[in-house]
C-alpha positions in Angstrom: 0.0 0.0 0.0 1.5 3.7 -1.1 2.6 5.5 2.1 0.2 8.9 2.3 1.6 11.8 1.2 1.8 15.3 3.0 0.7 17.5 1.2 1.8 21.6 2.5 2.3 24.2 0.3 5.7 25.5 0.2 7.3 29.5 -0.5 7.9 30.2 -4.1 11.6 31.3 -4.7 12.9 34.5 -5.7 11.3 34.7 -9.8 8.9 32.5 -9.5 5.2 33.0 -9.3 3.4 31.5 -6.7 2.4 27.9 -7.8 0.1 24.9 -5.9 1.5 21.9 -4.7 0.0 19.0 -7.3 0.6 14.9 -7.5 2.5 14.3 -10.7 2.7 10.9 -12.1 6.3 9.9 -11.7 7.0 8.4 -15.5 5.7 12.5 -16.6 9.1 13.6 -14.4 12.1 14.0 -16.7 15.7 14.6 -15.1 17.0 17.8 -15.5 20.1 17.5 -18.0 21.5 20.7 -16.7 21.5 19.1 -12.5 25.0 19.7 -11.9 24.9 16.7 -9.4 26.0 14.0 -12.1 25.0 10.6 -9.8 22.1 10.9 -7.5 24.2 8.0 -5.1 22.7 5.3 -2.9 19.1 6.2 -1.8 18.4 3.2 -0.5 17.6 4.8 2.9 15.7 7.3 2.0 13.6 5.1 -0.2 13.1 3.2 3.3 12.3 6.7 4.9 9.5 7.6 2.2 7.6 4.0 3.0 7.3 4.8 6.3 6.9 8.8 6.7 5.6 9.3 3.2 7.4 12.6 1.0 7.6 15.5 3.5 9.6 18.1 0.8 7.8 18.9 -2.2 9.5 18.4 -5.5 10.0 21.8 -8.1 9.6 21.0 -11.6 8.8 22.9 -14.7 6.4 22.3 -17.6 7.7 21.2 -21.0 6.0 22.0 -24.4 5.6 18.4 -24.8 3.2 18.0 -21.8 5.8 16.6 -19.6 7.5 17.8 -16.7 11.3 18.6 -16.0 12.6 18.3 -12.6 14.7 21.1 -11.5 15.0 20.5 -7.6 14.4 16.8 -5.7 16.2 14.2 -8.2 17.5 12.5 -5.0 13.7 12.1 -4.1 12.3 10.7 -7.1 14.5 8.5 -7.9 13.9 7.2 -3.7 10.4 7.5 -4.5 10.7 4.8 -7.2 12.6 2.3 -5.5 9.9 2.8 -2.7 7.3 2.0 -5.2 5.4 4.7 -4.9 3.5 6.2 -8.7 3.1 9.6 -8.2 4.8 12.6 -6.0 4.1 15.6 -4.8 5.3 18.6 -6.7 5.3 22.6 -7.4 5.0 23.5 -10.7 6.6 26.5 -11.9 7.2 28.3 -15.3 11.3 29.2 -15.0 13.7 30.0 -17.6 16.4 27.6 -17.8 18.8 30.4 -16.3 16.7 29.9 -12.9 16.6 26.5 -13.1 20.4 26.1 -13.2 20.6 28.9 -10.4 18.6 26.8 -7.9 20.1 23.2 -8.8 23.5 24.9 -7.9 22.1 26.8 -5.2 20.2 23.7 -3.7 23.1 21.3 -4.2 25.7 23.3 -3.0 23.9 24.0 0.4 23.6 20.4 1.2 27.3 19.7 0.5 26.1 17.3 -2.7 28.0 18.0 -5.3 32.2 17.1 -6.0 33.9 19.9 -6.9 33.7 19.3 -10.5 29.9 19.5 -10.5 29.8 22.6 -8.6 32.5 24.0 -11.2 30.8 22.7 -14.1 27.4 24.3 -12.1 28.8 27.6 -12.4 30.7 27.4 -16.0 26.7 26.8 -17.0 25.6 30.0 -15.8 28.1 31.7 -17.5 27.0 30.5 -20.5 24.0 31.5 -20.1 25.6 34.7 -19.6 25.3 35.0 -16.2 28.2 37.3 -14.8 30.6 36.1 -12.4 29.5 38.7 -9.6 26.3 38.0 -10.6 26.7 34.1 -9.8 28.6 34.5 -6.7 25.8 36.9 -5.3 23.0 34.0 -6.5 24.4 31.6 -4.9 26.0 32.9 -1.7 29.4 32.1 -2.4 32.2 34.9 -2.4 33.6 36.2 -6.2 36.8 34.6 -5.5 35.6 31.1 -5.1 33.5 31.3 -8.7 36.4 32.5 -10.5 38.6 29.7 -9.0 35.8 27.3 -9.7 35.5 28.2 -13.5 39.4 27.4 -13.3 38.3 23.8 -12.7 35.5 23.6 -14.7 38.2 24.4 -17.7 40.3 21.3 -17.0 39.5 19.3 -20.3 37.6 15.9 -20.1 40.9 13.5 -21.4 42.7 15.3 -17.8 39.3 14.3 -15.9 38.9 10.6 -16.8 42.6 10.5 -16.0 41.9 11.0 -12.4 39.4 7.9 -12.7 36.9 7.3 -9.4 39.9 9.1 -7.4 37.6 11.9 -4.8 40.1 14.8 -5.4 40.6 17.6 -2.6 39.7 21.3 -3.7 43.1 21.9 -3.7 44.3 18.9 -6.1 42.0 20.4 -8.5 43.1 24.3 -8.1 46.6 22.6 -8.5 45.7 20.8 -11.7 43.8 23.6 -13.0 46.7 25.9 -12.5 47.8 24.1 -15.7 45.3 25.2 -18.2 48.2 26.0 -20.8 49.2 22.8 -21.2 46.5 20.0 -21.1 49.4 17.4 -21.3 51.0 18.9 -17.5 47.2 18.6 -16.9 47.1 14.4 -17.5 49.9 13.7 -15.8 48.8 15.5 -12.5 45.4 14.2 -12.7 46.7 10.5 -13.4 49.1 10.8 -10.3 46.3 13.0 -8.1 45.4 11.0 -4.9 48.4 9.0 -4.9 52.3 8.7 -3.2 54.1 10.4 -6.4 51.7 13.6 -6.5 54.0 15.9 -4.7 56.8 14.7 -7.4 54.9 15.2 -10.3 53.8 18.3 -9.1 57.4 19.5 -8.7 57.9 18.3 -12.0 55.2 19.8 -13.9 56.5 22.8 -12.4 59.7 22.6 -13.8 58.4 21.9 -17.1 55.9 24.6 -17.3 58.8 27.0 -16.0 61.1 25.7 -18.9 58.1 25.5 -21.6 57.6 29.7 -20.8 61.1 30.6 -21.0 61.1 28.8 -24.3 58.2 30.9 -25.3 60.0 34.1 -24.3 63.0 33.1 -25.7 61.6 32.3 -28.7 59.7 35.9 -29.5 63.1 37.2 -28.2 65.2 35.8 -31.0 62.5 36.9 -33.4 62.4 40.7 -32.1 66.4 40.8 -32.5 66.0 39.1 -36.0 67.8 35.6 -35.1 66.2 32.6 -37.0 66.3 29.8 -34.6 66.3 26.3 -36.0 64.4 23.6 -34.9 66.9 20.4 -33.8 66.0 17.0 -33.1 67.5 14.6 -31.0 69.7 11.4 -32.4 68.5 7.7 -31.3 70.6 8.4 -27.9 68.5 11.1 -26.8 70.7 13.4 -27.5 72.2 16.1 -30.0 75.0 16.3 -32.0 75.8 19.4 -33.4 75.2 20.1 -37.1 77.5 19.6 -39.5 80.7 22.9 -39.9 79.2 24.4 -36.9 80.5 24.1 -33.3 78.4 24.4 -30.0 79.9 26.7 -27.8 77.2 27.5 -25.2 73.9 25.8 -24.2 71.3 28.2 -22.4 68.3 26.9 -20.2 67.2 29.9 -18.5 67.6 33.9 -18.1 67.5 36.8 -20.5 68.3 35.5 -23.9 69.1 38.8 -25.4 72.0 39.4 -23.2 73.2 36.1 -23.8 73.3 37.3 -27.0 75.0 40.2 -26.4 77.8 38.4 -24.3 78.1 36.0 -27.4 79.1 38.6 -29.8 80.9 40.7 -27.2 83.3 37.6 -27.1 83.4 36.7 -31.1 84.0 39.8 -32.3 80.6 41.2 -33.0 79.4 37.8 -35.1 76.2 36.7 -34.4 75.7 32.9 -33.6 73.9 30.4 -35.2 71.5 29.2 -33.0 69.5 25.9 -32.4 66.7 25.2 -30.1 66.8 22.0 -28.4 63.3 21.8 -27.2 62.4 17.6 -27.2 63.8 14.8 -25.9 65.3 14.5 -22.2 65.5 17.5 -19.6 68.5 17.6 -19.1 69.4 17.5 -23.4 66.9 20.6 -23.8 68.0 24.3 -24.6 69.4 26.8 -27.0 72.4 26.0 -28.5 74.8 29.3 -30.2 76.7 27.4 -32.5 79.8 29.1 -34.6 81.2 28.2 -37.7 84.0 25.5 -38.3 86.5 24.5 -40.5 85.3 21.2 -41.2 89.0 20.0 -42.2 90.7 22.0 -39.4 88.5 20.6 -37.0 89.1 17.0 -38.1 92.9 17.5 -38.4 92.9 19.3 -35.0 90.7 16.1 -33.7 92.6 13.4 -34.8 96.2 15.6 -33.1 94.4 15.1 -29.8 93.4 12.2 -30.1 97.2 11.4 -31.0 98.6 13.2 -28.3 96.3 11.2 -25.6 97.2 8.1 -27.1 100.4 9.4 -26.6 100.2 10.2 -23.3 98.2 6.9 -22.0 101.2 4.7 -23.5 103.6 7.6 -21.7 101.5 6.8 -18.3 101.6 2.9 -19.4 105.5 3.2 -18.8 106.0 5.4 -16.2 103.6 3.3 -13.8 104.7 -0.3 -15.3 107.1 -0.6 -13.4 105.3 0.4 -10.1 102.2 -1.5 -10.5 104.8 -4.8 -11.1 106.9 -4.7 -8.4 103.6 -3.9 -6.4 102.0 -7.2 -7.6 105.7 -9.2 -6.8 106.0 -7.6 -3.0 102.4 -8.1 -2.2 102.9 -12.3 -3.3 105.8 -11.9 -0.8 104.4 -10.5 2.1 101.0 -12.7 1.9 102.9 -16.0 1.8 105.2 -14.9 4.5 102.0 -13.7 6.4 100.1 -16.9 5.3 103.1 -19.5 6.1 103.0 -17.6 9.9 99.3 -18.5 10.5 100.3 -21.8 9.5 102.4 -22.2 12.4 101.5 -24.5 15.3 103.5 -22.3 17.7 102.8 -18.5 18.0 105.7 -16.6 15.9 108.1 -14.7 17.5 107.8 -10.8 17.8 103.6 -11.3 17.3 103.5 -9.0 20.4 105.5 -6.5 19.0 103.9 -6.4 15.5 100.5 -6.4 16.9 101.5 -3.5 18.7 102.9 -1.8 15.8 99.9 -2.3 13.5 97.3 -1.5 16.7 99.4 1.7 17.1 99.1 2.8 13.5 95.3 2.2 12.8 95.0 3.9 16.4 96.8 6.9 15.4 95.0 7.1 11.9 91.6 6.8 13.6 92.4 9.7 16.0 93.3 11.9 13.3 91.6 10.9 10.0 89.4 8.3 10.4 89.8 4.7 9.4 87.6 2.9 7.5 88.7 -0.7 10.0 87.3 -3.2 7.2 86.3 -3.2 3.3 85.8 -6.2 0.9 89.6 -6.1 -0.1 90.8 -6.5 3.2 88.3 -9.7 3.4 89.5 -11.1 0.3 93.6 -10.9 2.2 92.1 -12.5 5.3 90.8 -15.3 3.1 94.4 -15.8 1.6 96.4 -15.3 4.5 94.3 -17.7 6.3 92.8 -20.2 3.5 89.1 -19.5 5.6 86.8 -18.5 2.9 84.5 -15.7 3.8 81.5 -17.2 1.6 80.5 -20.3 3.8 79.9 -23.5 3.3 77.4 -26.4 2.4 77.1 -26.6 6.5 75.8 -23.1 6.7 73.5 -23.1 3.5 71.8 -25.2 6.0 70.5 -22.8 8.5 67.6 -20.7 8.1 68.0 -17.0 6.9 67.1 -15.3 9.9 70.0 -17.8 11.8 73.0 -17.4 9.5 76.3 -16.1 10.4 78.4 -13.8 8.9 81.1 -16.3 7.2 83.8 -13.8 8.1 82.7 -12.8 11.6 82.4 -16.4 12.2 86.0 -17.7 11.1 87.5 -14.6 12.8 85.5 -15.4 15.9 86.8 -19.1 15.6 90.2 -17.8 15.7 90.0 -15.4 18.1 89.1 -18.3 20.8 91.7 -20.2 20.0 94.7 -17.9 19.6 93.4 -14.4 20.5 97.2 -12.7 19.4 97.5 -14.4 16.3 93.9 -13.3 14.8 94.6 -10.1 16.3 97.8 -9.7 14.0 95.9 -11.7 10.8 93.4 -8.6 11.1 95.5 -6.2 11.2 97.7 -7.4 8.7 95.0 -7.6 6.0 93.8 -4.0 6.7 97.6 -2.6 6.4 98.0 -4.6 3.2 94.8 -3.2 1.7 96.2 0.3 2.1 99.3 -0.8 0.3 98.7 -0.5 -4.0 100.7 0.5 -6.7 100.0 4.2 -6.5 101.5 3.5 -2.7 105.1 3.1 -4.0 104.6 6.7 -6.4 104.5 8.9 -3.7 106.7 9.3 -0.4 104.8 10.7 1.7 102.3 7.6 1.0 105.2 4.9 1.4 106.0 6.9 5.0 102.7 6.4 5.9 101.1 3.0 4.8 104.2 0.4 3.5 107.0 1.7 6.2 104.9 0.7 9.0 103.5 -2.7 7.1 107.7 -3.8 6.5 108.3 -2.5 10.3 105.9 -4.6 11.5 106.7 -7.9 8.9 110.9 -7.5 10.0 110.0 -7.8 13.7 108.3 -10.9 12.9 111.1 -12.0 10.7 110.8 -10.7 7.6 114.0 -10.4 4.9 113.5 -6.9 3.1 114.8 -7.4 -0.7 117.1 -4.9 -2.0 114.4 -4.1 -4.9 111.8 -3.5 -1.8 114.4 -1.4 0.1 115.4 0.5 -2.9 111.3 0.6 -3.4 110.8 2.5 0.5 113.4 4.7 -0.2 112.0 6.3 -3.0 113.5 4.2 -5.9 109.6 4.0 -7.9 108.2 7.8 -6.8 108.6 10.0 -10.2 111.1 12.6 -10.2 109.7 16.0 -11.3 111.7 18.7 -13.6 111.2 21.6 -11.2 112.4 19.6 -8.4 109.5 19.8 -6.2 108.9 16.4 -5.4 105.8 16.2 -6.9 104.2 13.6 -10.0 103.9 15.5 -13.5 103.1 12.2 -15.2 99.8 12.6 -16.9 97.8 10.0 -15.6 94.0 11.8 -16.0 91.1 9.7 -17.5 88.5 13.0 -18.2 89.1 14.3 -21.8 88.2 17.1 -23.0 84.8 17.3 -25.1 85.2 16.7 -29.2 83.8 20.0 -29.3 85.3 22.1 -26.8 81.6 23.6 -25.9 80.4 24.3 -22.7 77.1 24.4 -21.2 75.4 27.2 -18.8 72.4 26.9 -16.4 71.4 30.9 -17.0 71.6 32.9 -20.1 74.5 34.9 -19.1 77.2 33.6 -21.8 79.2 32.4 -19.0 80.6 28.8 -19.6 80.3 26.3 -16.8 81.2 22.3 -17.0 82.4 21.0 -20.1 79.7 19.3 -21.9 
């Protein structure tokens, strides 16, 4: 049985004549196309409400040429009202334009909190075109001008940036943030696809960056144009990148500032020429600007390429020779001390002068630690503690056994071993693969280096019983450190691995014509 309706006559709004309260059949109710509220939601509960209290607000709708009725407030009711079964509904009819029908929609939407933000900006972006005025629609509907004109800025984001935020419920200030965007549609889908989720903040900060980067580009642009500079369109090569075109050399890459000055500083320092200049605007970040290019000698450049590429030949084998003989004797002395070092751990008995070299070695580190810093263990120093001992420090099948969370460190655990069984000697093993690790080639190429590391290691080895070869006397003395022509001490030997670039260009963060890292 239909729930009885009340039926009260209700105060016609603002424009509207006054009207009687009628029961409409419910199929001669038409949505209203125009409801800014897209999806009327659940109404389950009020469709349970109306079955047991009856309709208690009236529905508003206006008469269509067609006989039928269009509902302009109450969409939420009748579609309750039809779950609940019930045929017909109260309602007020009233002539309105469609103006006042989208001003009470928003109006009555708004007030209850119904609407996302999108359908409260796409509420308002109808009004306008109606040609409702912005002060106008703020006044209508009780909001301040400010929040219209921020909500039209919504309304403008395109549909493609929309779906991109899927069924994600967007704060207010997501979409003021998206909408900030409305130059670029693309910054637009990319904030509205990562909207709601942990890399928002990121891409935030980088459409930023790229809309800061895209309106210097702009500006740059209508800058050349003013000062009569054609600017040519590059394109990166399959690396990302981009090479330079052909008889022209890159000598400065500019990503922000005041392009006309750059300009100016260009010329300033190539005698009043004018550049070429090439705008690098696809591709990665960090490949993107605008290249000034000047004009090459295609043959001179090739000739003066292929006479540094010559000379640094030259100078790697020159390197090769001077450090050859360092690097072998290093390799020979190092054999030496580990199988003296190894044949000691060997021992049943505890070595002679162990004490003593402990003491040495502790002494050292302890000293270095105080004043520098020491790092006390690195994978090097593991791999001479393996040699020296013949313990591997990967395990064995015995320890793939245990669980995970239960195995040991292989390294901790064989030092640990030793340690309970002859505390002095791990002691020494320990600090014997640390002083050996400091020990390389480069070691025996510099005095003050062999003073500091190798020294100690042989002071330590002798006490123990070492026999110091000539070569590796000759070697601590100084016999391997290059001698330099101005008699400072120092190594001239070339012995760099950054080359210059092909191009000799440079590449600036600002505008100013300033070169800063070699490209």
């Amino acid at each position: 049985m239909e729930t009885a309706i009340i039926e009260r006559p209700i105060a016609a709004d603002e424009g509207m004549e006054e009207s009687n309260i009628v029961m409409l059949d419910m199929e001669l109710i038409d949505p209203n196309p125009a409801n800014p509220r897209r999806d009327v939601g659940d109404v389950s509960e009020l469709a349970d409400s109306i079955r047991a209290q009856g309709i208690r607000q009236n529905l508003l709708v206006t008469p269509t040429p067609q006989g039928r009725y269009l509902l302009v407030i109450g969409h939420r009711r009748l579609a309750a009202a039809k779950l609940a079964g019930l045929s017909r509904v109260p309602a007020v009819v009233a002539d309105l334009s469609e103006r006042e029908q989208r001003e009470l929609m928003l109006v009555e939407n708004s007030q209850r909190a119904d609407l996302t933000v999108i359908e409260e900006a796409d509420g308002y972006q109808g009004l306008l075109d109606l040609g409702v005025g912005v002060d106008e629609a703020a006044q209508r509907t009780g909001r301040s001008t400010s929040l219209v004109r921020r909500r039209l800025k919504i309304a403008a984001i395109g549909e493609s940036a929309r779906s991109k935020a899927g069924t994600a419920q967007l704060s207010i200030d997501d979409w003021e943030t998206i909408a900030d965007f409305d130059r670029h549609p693309d910054l637009q889908e990319r904030l509205a696809e990562a909207a709601g989720g942990k890399n928002w903040n990121m891409a935030v900060k980088h459409a930023r960056q790229e809309r800061t980067w895209r309106e210097w580009l702009d500006t740059a642009r209508a800058e050349l144009k003013r000062m009569g500079i054609d600017a040519a369109d590059e394109q990166p090569n399959t690396d990302n990148w981009y090479d330079s075109p052909k008889g022209l050399r890159r000598t400065t890459m500019l990503t922000t500032g005041d392009i006309a000055k750059a300009i100016d500083a260009w010329r300033d320092s190539h005698d009043g020429a004018t550049p070429v200049v090439g705008v690098r605007a696809e591709g990665a970040s960090w490949a993107r600007g605008i290249a000034l290019y000047e004009t090459v000698d295609e043959e001179a450049e090739t000739a003066a390429r292929e006479a540094r590429e010559a000379r640094w030949r030259e100078e790697r084998e020159r390197e090769e020779r001077e450090t050859a003989p360092a690097k072998e004797f290093a390799r020979a002395s190092r054999d030496l001390r580990i199988a003296f070092v190894a044949h000691l751990m060997e021992l049943k008995s505890q070595p002679k002068g162990i004490g003593k070299a402990v003491a040495l070695l502790s002494a050292r580190f302890a000293l270095d630690t105080l004043t520098e810093g020491f790092d006390q263990w690195n994978s090097h120093a593991k791999d001479v503690w393996e040699q020296i001992t013949g313990i591997g420090t990967a395990g064995d099948d015995a320890d793939d056994a245990k669980p995970e969370d239960e195995a040991e460190d292989p390294l901790r655990e064989s030092v640990t071993a030793m340690i309970a069984g002859d505390p002095q000697r791990a002691a020494f093993g320990l600090l014997y693969a640390l002083a050996e690790e400091r020990v390389s080639w480069e070691t025996w190429r510099d005095a003050a280096t062999i003073a500091e590391h190798a020294a100690p290691l042989y002071e330590a080895l002798e006490t123990l019983g070492y026999r110091t070869s000539d070569t590796e006397a000759e070697a601590l003395n100084g016999s391997l450190v290059p001698i330099d022509d101005d008699g400072n001490g120092e190594d001239t030997g070339i012995g760099q691995d950054s080359e210059p670039d092909d191009d000799g260009t440079s590449q600036v963060d600002d505008a100013s014509g300033e070169p800063d890292d070699a490209e």
